[in-house]
C-alpha positions as CSV (number, residue, x, y, z in Angstrom):
1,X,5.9,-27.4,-14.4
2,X,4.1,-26.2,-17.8
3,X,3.5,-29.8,-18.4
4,X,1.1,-30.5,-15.1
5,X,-2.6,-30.8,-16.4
6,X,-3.5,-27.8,-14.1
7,X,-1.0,-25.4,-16.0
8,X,-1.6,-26.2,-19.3
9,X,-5.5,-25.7,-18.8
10,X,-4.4,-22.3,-17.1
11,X,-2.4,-21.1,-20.0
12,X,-5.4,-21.9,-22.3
13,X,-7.7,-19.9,-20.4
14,X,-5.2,-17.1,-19.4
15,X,-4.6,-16.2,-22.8
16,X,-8.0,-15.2,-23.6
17,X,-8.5,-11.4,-23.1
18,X,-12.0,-12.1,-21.1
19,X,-12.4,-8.5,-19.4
20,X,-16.0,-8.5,-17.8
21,X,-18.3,-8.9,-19.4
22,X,-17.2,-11.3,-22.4
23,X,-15.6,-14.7,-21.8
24,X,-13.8,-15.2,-25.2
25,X,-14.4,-18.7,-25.4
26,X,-13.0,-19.6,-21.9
27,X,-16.2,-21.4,-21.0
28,X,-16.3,-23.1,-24.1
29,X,-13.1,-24.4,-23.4
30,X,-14.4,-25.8,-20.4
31,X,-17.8,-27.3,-21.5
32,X,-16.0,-29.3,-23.8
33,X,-13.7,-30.6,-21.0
34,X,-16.8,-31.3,-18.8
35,X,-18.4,-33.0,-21.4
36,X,-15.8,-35.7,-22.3
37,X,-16.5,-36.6,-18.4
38,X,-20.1,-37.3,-19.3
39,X,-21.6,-33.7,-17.6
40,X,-24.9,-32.4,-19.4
41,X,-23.4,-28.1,-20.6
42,X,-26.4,-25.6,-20.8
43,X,-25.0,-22.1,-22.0
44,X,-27.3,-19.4,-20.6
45,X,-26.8,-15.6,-22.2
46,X,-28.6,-13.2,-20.2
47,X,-27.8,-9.4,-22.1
48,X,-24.4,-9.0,-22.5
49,X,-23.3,-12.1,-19.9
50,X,-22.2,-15.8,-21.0
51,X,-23.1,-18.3,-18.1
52,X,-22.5,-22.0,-17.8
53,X,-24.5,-24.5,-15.9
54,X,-22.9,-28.1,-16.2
55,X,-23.9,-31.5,-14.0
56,X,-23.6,-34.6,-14.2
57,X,-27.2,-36.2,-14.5
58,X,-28.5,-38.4,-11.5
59,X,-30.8,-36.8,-9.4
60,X,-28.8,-37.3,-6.3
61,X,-27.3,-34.3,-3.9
62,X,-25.2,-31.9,-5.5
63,X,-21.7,-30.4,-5.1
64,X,-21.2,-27.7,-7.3
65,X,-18.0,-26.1,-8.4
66,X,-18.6,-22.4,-9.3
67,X,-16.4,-18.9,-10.6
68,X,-15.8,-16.9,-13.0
69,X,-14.2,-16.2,-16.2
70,X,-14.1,-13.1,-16.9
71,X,-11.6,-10.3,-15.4
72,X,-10.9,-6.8,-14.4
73,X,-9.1,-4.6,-16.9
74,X,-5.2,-4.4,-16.8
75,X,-4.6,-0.5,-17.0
76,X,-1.4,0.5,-19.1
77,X,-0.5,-3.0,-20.5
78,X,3.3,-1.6,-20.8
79,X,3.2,-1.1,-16.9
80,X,3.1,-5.2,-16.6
81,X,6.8,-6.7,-16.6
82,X,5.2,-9.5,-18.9
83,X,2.2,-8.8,-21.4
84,X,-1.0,-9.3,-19.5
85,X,-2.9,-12.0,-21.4
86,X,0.3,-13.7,-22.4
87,X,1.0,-16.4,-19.5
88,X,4.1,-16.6,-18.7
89,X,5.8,-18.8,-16.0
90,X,8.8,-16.8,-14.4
91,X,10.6,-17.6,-11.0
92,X,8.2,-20.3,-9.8
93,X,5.2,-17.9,-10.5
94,X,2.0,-17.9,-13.3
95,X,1.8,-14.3,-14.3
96,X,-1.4,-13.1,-16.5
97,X,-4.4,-11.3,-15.6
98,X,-6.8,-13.5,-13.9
99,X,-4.0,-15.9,-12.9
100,X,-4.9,-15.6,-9.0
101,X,-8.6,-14.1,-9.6
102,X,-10.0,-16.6,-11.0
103,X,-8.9,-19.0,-13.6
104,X,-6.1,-20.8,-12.1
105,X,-9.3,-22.3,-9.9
106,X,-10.8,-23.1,-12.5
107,X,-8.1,-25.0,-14.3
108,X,-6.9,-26.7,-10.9
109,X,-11.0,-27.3,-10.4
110,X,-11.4,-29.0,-14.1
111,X,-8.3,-31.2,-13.9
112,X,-9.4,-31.9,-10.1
113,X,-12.6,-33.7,-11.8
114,X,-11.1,-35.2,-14.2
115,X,-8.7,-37.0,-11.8
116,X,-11.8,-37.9,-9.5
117,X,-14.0,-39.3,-12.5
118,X,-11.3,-41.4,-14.1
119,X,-10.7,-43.3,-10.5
120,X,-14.3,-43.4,-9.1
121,X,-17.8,-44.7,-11.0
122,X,-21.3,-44.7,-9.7
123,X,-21.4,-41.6,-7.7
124,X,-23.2,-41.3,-4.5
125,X,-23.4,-37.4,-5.7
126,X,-23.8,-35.3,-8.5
127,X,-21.0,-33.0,-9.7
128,X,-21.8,-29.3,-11.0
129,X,-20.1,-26.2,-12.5
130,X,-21.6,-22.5,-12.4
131,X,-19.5,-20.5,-14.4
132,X,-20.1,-17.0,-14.8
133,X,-18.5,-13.8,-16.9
134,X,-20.4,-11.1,-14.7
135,X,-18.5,-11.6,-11.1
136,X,-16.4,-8.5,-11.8
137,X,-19.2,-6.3,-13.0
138,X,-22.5,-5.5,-11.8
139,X,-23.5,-8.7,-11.1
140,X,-26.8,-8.6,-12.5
141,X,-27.1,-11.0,-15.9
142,X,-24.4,-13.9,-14.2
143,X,-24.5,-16.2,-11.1
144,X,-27.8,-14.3,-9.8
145,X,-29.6,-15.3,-13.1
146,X,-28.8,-18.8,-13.1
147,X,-29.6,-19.6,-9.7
148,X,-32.9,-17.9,-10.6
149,X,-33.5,-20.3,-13.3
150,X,-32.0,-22.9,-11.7
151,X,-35.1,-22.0,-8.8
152,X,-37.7,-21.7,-11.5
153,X,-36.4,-25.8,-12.3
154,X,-36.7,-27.0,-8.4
155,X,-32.9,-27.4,-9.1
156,X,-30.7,-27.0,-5.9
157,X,-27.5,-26.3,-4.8
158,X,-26.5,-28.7,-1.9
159,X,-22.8,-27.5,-1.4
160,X,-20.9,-25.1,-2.9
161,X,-16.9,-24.0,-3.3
162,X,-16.2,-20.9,-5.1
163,X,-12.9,-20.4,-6.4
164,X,-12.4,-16.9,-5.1
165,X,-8.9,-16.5,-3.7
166,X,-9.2,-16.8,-0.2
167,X,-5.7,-17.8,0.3
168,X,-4.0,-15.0,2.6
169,X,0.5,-16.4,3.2
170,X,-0.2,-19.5,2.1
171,X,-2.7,-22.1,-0.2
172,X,-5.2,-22.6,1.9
173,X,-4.5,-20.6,5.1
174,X,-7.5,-19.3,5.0
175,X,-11.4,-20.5,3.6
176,X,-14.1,-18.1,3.6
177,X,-17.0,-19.4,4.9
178,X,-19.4,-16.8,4.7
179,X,-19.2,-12.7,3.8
180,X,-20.4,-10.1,5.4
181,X,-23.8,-8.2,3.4
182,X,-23.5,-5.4,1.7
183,X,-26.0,-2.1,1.3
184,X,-25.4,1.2,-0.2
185,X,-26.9,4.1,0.1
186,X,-26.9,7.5,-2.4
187,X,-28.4,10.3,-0.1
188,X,-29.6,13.4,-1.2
189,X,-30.0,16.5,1.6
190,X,-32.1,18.8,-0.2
191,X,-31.7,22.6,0.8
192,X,-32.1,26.1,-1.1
193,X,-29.9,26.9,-2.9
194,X,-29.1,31.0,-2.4
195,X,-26.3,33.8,-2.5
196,X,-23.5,33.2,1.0
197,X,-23.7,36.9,1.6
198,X,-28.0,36.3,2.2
199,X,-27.9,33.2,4.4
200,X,-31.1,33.8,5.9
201,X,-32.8,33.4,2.6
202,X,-30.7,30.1,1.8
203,X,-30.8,26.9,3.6
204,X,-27.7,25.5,3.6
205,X,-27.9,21.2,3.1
206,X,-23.8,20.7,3.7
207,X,-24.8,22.6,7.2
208,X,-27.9,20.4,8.0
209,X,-25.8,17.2,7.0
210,X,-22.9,17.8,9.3
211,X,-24.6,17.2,12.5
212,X,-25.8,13.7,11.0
213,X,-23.1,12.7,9.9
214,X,-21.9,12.9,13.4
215,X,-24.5,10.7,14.3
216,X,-24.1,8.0,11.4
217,X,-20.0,8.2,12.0
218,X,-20.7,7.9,15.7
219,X,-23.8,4.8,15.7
220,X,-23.4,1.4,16.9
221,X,-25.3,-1.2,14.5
222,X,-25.1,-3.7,16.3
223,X,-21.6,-6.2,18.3
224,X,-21.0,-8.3,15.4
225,X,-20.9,-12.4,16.7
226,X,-18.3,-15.2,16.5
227,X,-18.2,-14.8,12.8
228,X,-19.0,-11.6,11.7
229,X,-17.1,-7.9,13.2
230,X,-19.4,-5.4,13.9
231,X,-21.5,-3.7,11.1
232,X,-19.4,-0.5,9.9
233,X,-20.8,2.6,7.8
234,X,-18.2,4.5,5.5
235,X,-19.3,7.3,3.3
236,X,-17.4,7.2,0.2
237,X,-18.2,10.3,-1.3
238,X,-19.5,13.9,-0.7
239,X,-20.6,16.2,-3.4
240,X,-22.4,19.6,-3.6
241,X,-22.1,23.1,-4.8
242,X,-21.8,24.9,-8.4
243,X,-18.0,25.4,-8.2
244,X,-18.7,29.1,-7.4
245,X,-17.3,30.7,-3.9
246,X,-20.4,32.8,-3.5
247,X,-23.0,30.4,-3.6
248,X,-24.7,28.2,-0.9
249,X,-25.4,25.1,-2.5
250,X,-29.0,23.8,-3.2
251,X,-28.1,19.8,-3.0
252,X,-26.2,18.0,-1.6
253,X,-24.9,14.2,-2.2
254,X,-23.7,11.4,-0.5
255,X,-22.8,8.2,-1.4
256,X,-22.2,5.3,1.6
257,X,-21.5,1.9,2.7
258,X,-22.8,-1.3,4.9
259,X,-20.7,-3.9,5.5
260,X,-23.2,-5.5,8.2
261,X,-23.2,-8.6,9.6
262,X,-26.3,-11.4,10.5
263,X,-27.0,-9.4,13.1
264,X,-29.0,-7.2,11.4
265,X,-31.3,-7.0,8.4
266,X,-30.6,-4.3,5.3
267,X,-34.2,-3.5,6.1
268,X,-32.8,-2.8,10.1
269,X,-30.7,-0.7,8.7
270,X,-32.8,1.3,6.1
271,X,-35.3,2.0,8.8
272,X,-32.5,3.5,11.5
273,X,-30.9,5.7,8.9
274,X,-34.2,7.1,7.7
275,X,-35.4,7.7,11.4
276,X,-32.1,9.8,12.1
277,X,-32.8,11.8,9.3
278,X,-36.5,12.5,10.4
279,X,-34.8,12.8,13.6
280,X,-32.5,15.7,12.5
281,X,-35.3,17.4,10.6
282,X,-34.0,17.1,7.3
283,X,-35.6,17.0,3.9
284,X,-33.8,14.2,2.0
285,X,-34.7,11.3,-0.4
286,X,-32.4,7.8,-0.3
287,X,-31.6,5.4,-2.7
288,X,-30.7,2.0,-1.5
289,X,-28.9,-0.7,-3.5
290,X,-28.7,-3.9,-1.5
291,X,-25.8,-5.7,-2.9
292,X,-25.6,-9.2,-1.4
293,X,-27.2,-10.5,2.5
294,X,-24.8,-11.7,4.8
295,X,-24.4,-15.2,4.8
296,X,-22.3,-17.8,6.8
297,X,-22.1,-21.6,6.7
298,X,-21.8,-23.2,10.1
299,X,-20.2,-26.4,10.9
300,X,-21.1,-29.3,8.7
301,X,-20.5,-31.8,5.8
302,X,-18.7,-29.2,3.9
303,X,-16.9,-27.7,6.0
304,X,-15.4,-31.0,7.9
305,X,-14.4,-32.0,4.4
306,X,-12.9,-28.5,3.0
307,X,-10.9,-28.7,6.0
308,X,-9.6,-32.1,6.2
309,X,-8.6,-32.0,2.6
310,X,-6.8,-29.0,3.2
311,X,-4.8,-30.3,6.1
312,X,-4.3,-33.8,4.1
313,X,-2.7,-31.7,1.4
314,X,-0.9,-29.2,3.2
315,X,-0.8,-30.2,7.2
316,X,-2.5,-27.2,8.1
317,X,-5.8,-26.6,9.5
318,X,-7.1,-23.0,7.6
319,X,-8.5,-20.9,9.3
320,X,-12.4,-19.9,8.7
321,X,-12.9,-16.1,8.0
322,X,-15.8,-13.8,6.7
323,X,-13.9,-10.2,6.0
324,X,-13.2,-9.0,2.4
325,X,-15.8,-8.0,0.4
326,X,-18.5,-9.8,-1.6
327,X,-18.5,-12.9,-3.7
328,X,-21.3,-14.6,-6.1
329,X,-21.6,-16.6,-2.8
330,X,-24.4,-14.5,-1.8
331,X,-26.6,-15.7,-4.0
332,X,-25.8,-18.9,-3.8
333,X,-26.2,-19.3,0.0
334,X,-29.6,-18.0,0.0
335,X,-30.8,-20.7,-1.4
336,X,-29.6,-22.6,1.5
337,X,-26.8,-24.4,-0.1
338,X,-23.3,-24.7,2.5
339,X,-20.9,-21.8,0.5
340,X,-17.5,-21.8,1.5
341,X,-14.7,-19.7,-0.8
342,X,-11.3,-21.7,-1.5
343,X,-8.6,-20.4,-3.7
344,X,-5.2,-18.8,-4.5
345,X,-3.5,-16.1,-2.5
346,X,-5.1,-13.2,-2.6
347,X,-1.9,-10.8,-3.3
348,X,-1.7,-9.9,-6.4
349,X,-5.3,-9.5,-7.2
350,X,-6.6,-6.8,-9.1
351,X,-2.4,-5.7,-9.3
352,X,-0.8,-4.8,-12.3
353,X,1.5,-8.0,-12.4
354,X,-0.8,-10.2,-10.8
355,X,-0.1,-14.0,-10.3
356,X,0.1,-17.0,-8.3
357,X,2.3,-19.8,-7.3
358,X,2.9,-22.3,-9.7
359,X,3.2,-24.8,-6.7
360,X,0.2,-23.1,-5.2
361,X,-2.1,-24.4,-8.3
362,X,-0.7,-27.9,-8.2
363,X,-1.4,-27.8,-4.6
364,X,-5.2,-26.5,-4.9
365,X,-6.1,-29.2,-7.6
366,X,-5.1,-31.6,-5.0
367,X,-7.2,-30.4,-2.0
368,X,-10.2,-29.8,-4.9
369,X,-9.6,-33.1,-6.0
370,X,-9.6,-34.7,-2.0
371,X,-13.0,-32.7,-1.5
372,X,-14.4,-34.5,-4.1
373,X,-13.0,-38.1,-2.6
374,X,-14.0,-37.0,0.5
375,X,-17.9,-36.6,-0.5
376,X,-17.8,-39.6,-2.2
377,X,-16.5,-41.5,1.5
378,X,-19.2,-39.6,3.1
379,X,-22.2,-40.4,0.8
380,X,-21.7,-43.6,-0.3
């Protein structure tokens, strides 16, 4: 197995400690790869972030490739039952932080257009890779700053499959073809604060929040559609007080969560939360932090051919889904490129001990690689 294309590329890029934000070379790695095939590599460093935008050069329709190199932290390396950026194969499985989330896509993704170029000339399309080392951090200096350039340059995005493992029992089970928006919220009920055996000179904010939080716990946003659930709110935290028994506290602090759907706007939702508040006569101020729209891709080019490469490969048709949480797909989509999310199973992410399938990579740089023959039956 170590000697498939797909695996060797995986080890390469496995073994590079690339913890968000650095990338360690891993996008070097692959410029060079994507260069060989004739793509035009622009390396754009925003702060602290390495992105890559790479294409091949013919003005026509774009399908772009794009992910992420960098990972999450491991925690206590000795807790892994194999060192964490030392792939190792074991039992039919690739084990190595960022072996599932994300690089085995992008190894099985490279190799998948390398097969593709070396059989077919004179494309009816042009090929693309965004590449990012800011997807598992704030998400401010990565995908979101290239497609801003990429704006700036009249430069679109026609189609789009992320790498993000979507995979739930099996590769390809599931594609995510759109995610629900998120929007948080860092409230601040402002009271006075004062001494609990003089409540009538104290105003209480943990008191004047309770009867709220009824009401946000208890509001329905809106019925969700055939793609999206119902918008939820969860608050995530609660803070106030000095950490003394006898005192009534003079703040207090909340921090929440939207996970909405298209139903409703983050504005909608801004404007109902502040009007409960008003509502409940309380003195408060509210931060919001709109973290991606919602976005879904409807039936359509690249949807019909996602899905028949899929069941080619595998003889399944996947299912199409929009839970989880968010993906640089949300700033992709706006642009009104078709985003669907195709990758590993999701499992392990995140896990100490985290990997994927061996067979699972093989058999993801064979549906990536019938995507790419299936836009060039469809455009030529």
């Amino acid at each position: 197995m170590t000697q498939h294309p797909t695996l060797r590329l995986a080890h390469e890029l496995l073994a590079r400690a690339s913890i968000t934000p650095a990338d360690e070379g891993c996008q070097t790695v692959i410029a060079e790869r994507l260069r060989a095939l004739g793509f035009s590599t622009e390396t754009m460093v925003f702060e602290d972030t390495t992105n890559l935008w790479a294409r091949t050069q013919s003005d026509k329709p774009v399908f772009c490739f794009a992910g992420h190199t960098d990972v999450v932290p491991t925690g206590d390396p000795l807790s892994w039952r194999f060192p964490p950026f030392q792939p190792t194969e074991h039992d039919g499985y690739l084990y190595a932080r960022g072996a599932a989330d994300m690089k085995g896509s992008l190894a099985a993704m490279i190799v998948a257009t390398e097969r593709f170029m070396a059989e077919h000339t004179a494309l009816p399309f042009d090929i693309a890779y965004l590449i990012t080392s800011d997807e598992e951090g704030p998400f401010i200096n990565g995908t979101k700053r290239v497609i801003e350039t990429l704006q700036q340059r009249q430069q679109n995005i026609d189609w789009c499959i992320v790498g993000e493992p979507s995979s739930t029992h099996t590769i390809g089970d599931i594609v995510k073809n759109g995610r629900r928006g998120s929007l948080s919220l860092s409230l601040t009920i402002i009271g006075q604060q004062g001494h609990v055996a003089y409540p009538h000179l104290a105003d209480n904010p943990v008191h004047r929040f309770a009867p709220l939080l009824q009401r946000l716990v208890s509001e329905h946003w809106d019925n969700g559609n055939a793609f999206f659930p119902a918008t939820t709110f969860q608050i995530s935290n609660i803070h106030a007080g000095t950490g003394a028994g006898n005192v009534i506290p003079g703040e207090l602090q909340v921090e929440a969560n939207f996970r909405f759907s298209t139903e409703v706007t983050a504005e909608q939702l801004q404007q109902r939360v502040e009007a409960l508040i008003a509502e409940a006569g309380i003195t408060a101020k509210c931060q919001w932090k709109l973290n991606g729209e919602a976005f879904v891709t409807e039936a359509g080019v690249l949807l019909d051919i996602v899905q028949q490469s899929i069941s080619h490969c595998t003889g399944q048709l996947p299912q199409l889904s929009t839970a989880g949480g968010t993906s640089d797909g949300r700033f992709i989509a706006p642009t009104g490129a078709q985003v669907v999310e195709l990758g590993p199973v999701n499992a392990t992410i995140h896990k100490v001990n985290e990997c994927v399938k061996i067979t699972d990579l093989i058999a993801l740089t064979d549906i990536y690689y019938q995507v790419l023959k299936g836009f060039y039956a469809q455009l030529r």
